[in-house]
N, C-alpha and C positions, 0 to 999 in steps of 0.2 A: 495564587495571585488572582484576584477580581479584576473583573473589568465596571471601570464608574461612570463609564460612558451613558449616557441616556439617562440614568438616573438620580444625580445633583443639577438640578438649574436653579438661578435665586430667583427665576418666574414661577416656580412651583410652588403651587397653594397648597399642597397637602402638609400638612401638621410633621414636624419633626418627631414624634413619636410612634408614626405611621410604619411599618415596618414594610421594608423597601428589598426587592428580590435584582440579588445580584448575578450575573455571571460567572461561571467559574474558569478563566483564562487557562494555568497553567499550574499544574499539583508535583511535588516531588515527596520522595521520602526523604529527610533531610537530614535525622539524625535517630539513635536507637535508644535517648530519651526523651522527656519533656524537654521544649527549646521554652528558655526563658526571656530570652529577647531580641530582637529586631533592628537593625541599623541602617540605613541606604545612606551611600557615598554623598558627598555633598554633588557631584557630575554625573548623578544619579544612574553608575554603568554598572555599582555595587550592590548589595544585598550582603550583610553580616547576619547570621545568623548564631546565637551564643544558646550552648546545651548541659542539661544535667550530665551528660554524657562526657563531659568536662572537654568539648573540644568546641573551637568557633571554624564554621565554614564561611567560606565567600560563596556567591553565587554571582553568575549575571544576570544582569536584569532582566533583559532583552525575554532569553529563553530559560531561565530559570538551572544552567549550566554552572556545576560544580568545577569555580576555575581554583578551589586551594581548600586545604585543610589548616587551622591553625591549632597544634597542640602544646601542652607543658603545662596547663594547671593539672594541681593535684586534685581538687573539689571539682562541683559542678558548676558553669560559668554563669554566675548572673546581669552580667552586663555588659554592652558593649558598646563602642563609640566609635566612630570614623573622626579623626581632625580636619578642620575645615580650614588650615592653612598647609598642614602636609600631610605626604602620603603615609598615615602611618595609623594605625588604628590601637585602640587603646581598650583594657577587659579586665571585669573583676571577676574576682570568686572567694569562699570563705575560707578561711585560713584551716 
């Protein structure tokens, strides 16, 4: 997790292709393959995280804390979705 603090303001003149030095907030080991995608809750308290390793984690936001594991695909997961009217999140992977 970055932090974007100090470094997006729409008074900043410097050029969008300018290469901008972030912070590094908070790092985990997440999964023990490539992670192919990325989800935050729509109450933004989640963090999905979908893995070649064919399993989806939750994380929290906040501290970057593993609150679940989600397994049962057979392949590796390529995507993942939180629904923005219920609590229920949604994951593909290749057959």
């Amino acid at each position: 997790m970055w932090s974007l603090k100090d470094t997006l303001h729409e008074k900043d003149n410097v050029e969008v292709s300018q290469p901008r030095a972030l912070k590094t907030m908070l790092a985990v080991k997440a999964h023990d393959k490539d992670i192919n995608c990325l989800a935050v809750s729509p109450n933004d308290k989640l963090i999905a995280s979908a893995s070649q390793d064919k399993s989806i984690k939750l994380w929290s936001s906040t501290d970057l804390s593993l609150t679940g594991t989600l397994r049962g695909h057979r392949r590796g997961v390529w995507d993942v979705v939180f629904s923005q009217v219920d609590k229920v999140v949604a994951s593909a992977s290749g057959t």
